[in-house]
C-alpha positions as CSV (number, residue, x, y, z in Angstrom):
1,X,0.0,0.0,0.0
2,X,1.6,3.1,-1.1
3,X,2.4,5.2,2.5
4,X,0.4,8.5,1.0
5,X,-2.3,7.1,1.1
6,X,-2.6,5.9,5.3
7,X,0.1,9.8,6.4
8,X,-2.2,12.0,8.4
9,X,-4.7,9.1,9.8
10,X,-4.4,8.3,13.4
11,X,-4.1,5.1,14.5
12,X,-7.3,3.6,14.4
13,X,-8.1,4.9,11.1
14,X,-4.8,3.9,9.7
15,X,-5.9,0.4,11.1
16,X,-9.5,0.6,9.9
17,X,-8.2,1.9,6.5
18,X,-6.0,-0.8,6.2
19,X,-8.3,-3.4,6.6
20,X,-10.6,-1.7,3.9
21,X,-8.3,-1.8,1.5
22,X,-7.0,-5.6,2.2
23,X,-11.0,-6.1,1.4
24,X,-11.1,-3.8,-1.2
25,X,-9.1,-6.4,-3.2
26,X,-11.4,-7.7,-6.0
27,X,-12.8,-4.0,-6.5
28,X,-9.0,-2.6,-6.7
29,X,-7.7,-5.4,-8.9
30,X,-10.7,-5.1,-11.7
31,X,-9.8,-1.2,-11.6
32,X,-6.3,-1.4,-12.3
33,X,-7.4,-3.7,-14.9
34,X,-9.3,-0.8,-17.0
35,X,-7.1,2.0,-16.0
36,X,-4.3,-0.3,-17.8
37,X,-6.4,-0.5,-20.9
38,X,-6.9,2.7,-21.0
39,X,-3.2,3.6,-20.2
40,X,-3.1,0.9,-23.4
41,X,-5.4,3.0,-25.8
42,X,-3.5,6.3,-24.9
43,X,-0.3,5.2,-25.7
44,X,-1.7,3.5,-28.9
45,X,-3.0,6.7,-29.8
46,X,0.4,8.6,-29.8
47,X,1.4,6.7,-32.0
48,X,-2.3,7.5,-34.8
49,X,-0.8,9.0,-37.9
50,X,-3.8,11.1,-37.3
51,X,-1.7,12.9,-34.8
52,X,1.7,13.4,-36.9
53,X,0.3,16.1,-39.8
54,X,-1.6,18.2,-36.0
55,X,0.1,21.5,-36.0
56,X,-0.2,20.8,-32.5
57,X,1.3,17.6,-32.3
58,X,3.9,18.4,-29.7
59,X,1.0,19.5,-27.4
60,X,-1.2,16.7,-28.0
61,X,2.2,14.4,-27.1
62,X,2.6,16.2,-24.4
63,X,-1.1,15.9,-22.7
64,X,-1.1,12.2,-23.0
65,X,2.4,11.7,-21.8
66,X,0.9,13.4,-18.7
67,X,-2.3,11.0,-18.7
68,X,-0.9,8.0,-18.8
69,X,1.4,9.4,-16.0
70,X,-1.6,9.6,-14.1
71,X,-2.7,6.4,-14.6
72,X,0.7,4.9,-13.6
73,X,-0.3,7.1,-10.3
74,X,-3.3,5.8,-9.9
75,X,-2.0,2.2,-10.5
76,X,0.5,2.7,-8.2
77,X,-1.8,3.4,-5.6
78,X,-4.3,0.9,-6.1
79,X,-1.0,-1.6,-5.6
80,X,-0.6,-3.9,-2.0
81,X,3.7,-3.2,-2.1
């Protein structure tokens, strides 16, 4: 469980939290299942030719770079470590 998510909680929440999220498992492990295909079908779409003749292309590059960070985030979080 990535530390961010328990700093700040006092000790019974942290426990409480903790056991919600050991429960939580099924619900977090089907999540991380569509955030990774749609981390997937962003990074297949950098790669559209679509994208290449955009004016904008650096831009549009550089928006999705950002989302799929997220999504590694978000993955990260949703992860036992």
């Amino acid at each position: 469980m990535n530390i961010k998510l328990i700093q700040g909680l006092d000790k019974e929440d942290e426990l409480i939290f903790r056991e919600d999220f050991i429960k939580a498992k099924r619900f977090r492990k089907r999540l991380a299942e569509v955030i990774e295909k749609e981390m997937r079908a962003k990074e297949k779409s950098m790669r559209d030719d679509a994208n290449f003749s955009s004016p904008s292309w650096s831009l549009i590059q550089a928006e999705k770079i950002g989302q799929v960070r997220v999504y590694e985030q978000f993955l990260d979080f949703l992860n036992e470590k």
